[in-house]
C-alpha positions in Angstrom: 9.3 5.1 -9.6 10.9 5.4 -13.3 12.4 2.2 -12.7 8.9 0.3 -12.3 7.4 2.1 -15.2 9.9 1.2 -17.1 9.8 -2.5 -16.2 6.3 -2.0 -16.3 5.1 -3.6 -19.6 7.6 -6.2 -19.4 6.3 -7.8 -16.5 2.3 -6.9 -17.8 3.7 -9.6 -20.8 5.2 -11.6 -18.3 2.3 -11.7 -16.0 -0.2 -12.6 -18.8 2.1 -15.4 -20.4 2.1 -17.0 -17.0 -1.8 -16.6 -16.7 -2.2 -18.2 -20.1 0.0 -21.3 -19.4 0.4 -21.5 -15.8 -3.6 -23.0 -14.5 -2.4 -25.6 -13.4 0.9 -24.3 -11.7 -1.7 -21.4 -9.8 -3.3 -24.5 -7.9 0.0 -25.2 -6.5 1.0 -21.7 -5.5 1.7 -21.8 -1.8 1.6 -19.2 1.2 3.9 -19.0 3.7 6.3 -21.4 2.3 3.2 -24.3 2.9 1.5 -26.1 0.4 -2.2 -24.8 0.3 -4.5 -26.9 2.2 -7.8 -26.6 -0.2 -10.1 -26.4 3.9 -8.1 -22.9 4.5 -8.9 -19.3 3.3 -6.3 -18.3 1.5 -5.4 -14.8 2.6 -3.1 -12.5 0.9 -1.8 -9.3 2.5 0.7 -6.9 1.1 2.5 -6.4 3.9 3.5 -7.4 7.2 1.1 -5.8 9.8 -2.1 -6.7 7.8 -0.3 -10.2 7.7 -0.1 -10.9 11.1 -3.5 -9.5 12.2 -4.8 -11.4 9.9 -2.9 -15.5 10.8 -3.9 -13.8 14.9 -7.6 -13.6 13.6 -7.7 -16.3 11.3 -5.6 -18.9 13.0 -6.1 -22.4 11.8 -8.8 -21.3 9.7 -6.3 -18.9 7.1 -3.2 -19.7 5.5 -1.7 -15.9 4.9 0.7 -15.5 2.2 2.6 -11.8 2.6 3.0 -10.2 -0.4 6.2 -7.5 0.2 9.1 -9.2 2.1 9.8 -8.6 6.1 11.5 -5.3 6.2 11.8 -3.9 3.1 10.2 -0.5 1.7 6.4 -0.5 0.7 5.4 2.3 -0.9 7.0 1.2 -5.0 7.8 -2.4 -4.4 7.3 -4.1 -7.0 5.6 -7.6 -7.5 6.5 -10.7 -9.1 4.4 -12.5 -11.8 4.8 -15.7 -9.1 3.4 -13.0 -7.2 0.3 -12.5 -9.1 0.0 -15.8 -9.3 -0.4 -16.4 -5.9 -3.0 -13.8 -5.8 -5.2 -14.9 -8.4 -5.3 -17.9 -6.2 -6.8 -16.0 -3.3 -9.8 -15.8 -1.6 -9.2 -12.2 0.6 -6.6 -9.8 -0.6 -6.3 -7.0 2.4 -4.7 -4.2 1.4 -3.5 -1.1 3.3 -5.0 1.9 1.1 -4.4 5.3 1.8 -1.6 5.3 -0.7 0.7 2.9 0.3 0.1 0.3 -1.7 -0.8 2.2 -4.5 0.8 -0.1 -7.1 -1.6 -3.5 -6.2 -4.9 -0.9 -6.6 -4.0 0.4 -10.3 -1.5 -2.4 -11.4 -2.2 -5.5 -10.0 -6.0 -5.5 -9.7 -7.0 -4.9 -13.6 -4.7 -7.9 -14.4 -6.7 -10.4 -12.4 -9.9 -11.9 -12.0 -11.8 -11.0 -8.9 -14.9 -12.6 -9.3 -15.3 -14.8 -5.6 -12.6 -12.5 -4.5 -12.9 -10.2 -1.4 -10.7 -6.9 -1.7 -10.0 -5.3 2.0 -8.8 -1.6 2.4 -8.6 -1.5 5.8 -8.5 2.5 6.2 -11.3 2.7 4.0 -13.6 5.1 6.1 -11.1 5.7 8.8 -10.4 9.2 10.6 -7.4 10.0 8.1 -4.7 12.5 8.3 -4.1 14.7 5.4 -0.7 15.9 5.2 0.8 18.0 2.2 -2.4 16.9 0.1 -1.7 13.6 0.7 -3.0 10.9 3.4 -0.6 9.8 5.8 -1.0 5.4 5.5 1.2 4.5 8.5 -2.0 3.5 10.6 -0.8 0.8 11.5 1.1 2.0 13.9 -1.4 3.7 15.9 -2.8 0.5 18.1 -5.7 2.8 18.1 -6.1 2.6 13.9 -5.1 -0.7 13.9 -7.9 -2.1 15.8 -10.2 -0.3 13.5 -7.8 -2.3 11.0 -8.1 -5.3 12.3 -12.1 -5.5 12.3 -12.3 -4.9 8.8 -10.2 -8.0 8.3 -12.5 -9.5 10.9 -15.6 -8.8 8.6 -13.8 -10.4 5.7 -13.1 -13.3 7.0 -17.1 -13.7 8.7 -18.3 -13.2 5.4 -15.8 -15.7 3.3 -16.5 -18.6 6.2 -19.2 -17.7 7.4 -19.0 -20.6 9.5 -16.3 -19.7 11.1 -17.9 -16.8 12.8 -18.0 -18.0 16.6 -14.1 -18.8 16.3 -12.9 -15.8 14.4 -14.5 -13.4 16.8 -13.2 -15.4 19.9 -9.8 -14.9 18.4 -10.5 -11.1 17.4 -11.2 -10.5 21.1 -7.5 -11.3 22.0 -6.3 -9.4 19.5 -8.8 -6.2 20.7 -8.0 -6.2 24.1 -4.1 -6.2 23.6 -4.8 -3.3 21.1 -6.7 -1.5 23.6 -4.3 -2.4 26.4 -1.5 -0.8 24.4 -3.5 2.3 23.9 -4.5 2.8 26.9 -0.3 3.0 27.9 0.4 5.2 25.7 -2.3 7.2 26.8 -1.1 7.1 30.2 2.3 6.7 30.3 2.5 9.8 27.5 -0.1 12.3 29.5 2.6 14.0 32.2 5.3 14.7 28.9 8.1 17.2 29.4 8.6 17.9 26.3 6.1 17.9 23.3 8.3 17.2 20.0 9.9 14.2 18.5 12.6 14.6 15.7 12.5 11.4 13.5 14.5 10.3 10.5 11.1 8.9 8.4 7.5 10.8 9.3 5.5 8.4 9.9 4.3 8.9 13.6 1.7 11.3 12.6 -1.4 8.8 13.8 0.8 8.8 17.5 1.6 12.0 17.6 -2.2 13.3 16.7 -3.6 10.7 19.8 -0.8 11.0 21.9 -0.8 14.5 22.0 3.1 15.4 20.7 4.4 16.8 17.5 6.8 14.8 14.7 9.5 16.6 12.8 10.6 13.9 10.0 14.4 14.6 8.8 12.8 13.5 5.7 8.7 13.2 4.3 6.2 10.3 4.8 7.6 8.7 1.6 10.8 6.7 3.1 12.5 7.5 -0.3 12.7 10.7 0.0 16.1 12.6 0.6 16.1 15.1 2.8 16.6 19.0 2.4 19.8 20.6 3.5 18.2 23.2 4.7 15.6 21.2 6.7 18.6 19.7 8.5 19.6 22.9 9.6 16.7 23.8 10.6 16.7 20.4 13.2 19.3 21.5 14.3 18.2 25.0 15.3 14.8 23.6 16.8 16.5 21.4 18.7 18.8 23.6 20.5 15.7 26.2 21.3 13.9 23.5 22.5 16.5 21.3 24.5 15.7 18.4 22.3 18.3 15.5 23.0 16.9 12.8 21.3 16.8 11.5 17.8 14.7 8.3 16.3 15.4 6.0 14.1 14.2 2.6 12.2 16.7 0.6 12.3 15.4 -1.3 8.7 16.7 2.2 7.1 19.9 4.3 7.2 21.0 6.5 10.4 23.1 8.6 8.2 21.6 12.1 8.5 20.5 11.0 12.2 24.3 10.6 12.7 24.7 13.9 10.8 22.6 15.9 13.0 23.8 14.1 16.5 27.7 14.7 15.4 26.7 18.5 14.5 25.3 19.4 17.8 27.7 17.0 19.8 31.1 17.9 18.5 30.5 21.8 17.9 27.9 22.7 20.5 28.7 20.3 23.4 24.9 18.8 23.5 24.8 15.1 24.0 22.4 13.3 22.3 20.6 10.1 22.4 19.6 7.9 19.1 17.1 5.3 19.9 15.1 2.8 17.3 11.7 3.6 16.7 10.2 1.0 14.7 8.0 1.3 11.5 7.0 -2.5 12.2 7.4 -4.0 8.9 8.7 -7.1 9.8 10.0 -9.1 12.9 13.3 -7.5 14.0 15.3 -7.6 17.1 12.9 -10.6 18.4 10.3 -8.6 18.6 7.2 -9.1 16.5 4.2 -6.0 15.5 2.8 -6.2 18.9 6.2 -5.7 20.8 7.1 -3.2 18.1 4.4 -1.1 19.1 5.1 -2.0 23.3 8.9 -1.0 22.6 8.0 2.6 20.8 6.1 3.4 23.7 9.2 3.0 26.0 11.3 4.9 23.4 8.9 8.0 23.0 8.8 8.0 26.8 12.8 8.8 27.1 12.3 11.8 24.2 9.2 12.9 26.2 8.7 12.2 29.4 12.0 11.2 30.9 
């Protein structure tokens, strides 16, 4: 955070130069690596889930340019002034709200013109969770929250193209119905649980955990960032000997290190095996697997902590 204020009015200056002199080159800005085809809707997204539900929606019709690259952290990244470019080039600019993308909301927006523009927070009137007087913004992986996502970008789109209407909505029905056939697993396949706790390295299960019906321990907060407390680890520890817990979580885009902390104090002094399994925050495509198998794969993680 001190880092991007202090880089802060440099790249204002170097945003503004580029706006003054660069007309022509923000007609040639391209998404997704692809020169602009001036029939498409030029969507930008900050990041990748919004991205991808939006090119499955949109198909031929969009060109989608993400904003933050595959895999990296989201909450204080910050933006380019090609980036800003490429955005005062758009026609939709979806955004995550709640908090996570904080920095596009007070810094990016006043530097741009949005007149013709349509500006998409897709929690914007969702059932949020407040946690520690702040709203949790890892919707998006809740297939539940991020259907209710995914028709705001829907509505954006209809109203932009109007004409587009019939095939946008076809499309949206594909992406629905794999939404709510995801759902309605872990709704299932989570009901019979022997166990109702999950210890994870990042919080950001709370929308699964609150529909699921389990409980997340984060080793550290919803901010990725954050280190953790010593005495939190200890505390883990504790709760997962009272409890029989055997099973820690993961992303595998961040570091294991006070996952492998926690396993080696409870393997090597108290006997308990443990299992460390990837739980992903869907940022990006990793391990072949794209958003939707993201989500499909957590399921069968949360099952062996849970169920199994």
């Amino acid at each position: 955070m001190k880092h991007y204020k202090m880089m802060k009015k440099l790249l204002l200056v170097s945003i503004l130069l580029l706006l003054i002199v660069g007309t022509v080159l923000a007609y040639s800005t391209t998404f997704s690596s692809n020169p602009i085809k001036s029939e498409k809707i030029k969507v930008v997204a900050t990041f990748y889930p919004l991205a991808y539900l939006a090119e499955k929606i949109g198909g031929e019709r969009v060109s989608v340019y993400t904003l933050i690259p595959y895999n990296v952290e989201v909450h204080n990244w910050q933006p380019s002034p090609s980036d800003i470019m490429t955005i005062e080039n758009s026609d939709i600019i979806i955004l995550n709200g709640a908090g996570l993308d904080w920095w596009f909301e007070s810094e990016i927006l006043p530097l741009i013109n949005i007149s013709g523009k349509i500006i998409v927070n897709t929690t914007e009137g969702l059932p949020l969770i407040l946690h520690n007087n702040q709203y949790d913004p890892h919707t998006w992986l809740s297939p539940y929250m991020a259907k209710l996502q995914a028709e705001k970008i829907l509505s954006a789109l209809i109203k932009k193209d109007p004409l587009g209407e019939k095939y946008y909505k076809e499309r949206f029905k594909e992406i629905e119905s794999k939404l709510n056939e995801i759902d309605e697993k872990y709704l299932i396949e989570l009901k019979n649980k022997k166990r109702d706790i999950i210890i994870v390295s990042h919080e950001a299960f709370g929308y699964l955990a609150e529909r699921y019906g389990f409980k997340q321990i984060g080793i550290i907060g919803i901010s990725a960032e954050e280190e953790p407390n010593p005495r939190l680890i200890l505390e883990i520890i504790e709760l997962m000997k009272k409890y029989n817990l055997t099973t820690l979580y993961f992303d595998p885009i961040y570091s294991d290190k006070y996952v492998k902390m926690i396993k080696n104090e409870l393997e090597n002094k108290l006997g308990i095996n443990v299992n460390v399994l990837k739980i992903y925050l869907c940022l990006g495509p990793i391990d072949n697997k794209d958003y939707f198998e993201q989500l499909e794969e957590n399921l069968e993680s949360l099952k062996k902590g849970l169920v199994e």
